[in-house]
C-alpha positions, 0 to 999 in steps of 0.5 A: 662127345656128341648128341647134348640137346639133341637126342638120338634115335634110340637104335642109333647108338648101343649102350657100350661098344668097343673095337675088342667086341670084333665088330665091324665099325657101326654106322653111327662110327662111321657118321661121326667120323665122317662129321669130324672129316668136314669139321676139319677139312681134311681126310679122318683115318679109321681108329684103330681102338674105339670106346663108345659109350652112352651116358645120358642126363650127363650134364646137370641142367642148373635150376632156376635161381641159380646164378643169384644163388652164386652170387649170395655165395660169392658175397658171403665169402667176401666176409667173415670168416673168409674175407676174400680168401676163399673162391669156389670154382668148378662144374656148376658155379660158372659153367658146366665145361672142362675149359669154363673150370680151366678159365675160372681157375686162371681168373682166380689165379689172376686176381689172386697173383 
């Protein structure tokens, strides 16, 4: 994944490509490649297969309020019915990433064991 906040030119990446299209690979392949070769300093071979798609607005931006709005939620579920027998995690409620969901789960999982 790549681009978030900073957009891209609008020529830049086409709206789905893939290796099974038979085309050369694009110059926006070949820049990513080359950023991945820096990051981990060491020579990046050419893909075999590649997919690029371009999703935009992908990653809901939270609206203001929010965090107070989780926190009402979280005080609510502290009584009843649920009395602390309830946690809602995931995308949104403590960060928007995979791994923000991965390490609320195993703070639950924590507080819980």
């Amino acid at each position: 994944m790549t681009g978030g906040p900073y957009p891209l030119s609008p020529n830049a990446l086409p709206a789905k490509l893939s290796s099974a299209d038979n085309e050369v690979t694009p110059p926006f392949m070949r820049s990513l490649l080359d950023q991945l070769q820096i990051q981990l300093g060491r020579r990046v071979p050419d893909p075999v297969c590649w997919r690029i798609r371009k999703n935009e607005a992908c990653i809901p931006t939270l609206l203001p309020d929010h965090l107070k709005r989780m926190e009402k939620m979280n005080a609510i579920l502290q009584n009843e019915p649920w009395a602390g027998r309830l946690e809602v995690i995931g995308a949104g409620v403590g960060g928007v990433s995979v791994p923000d969901c991965i390490e609320a789960g195993r703070q639950v999982g924590k507080q819980w064991g």
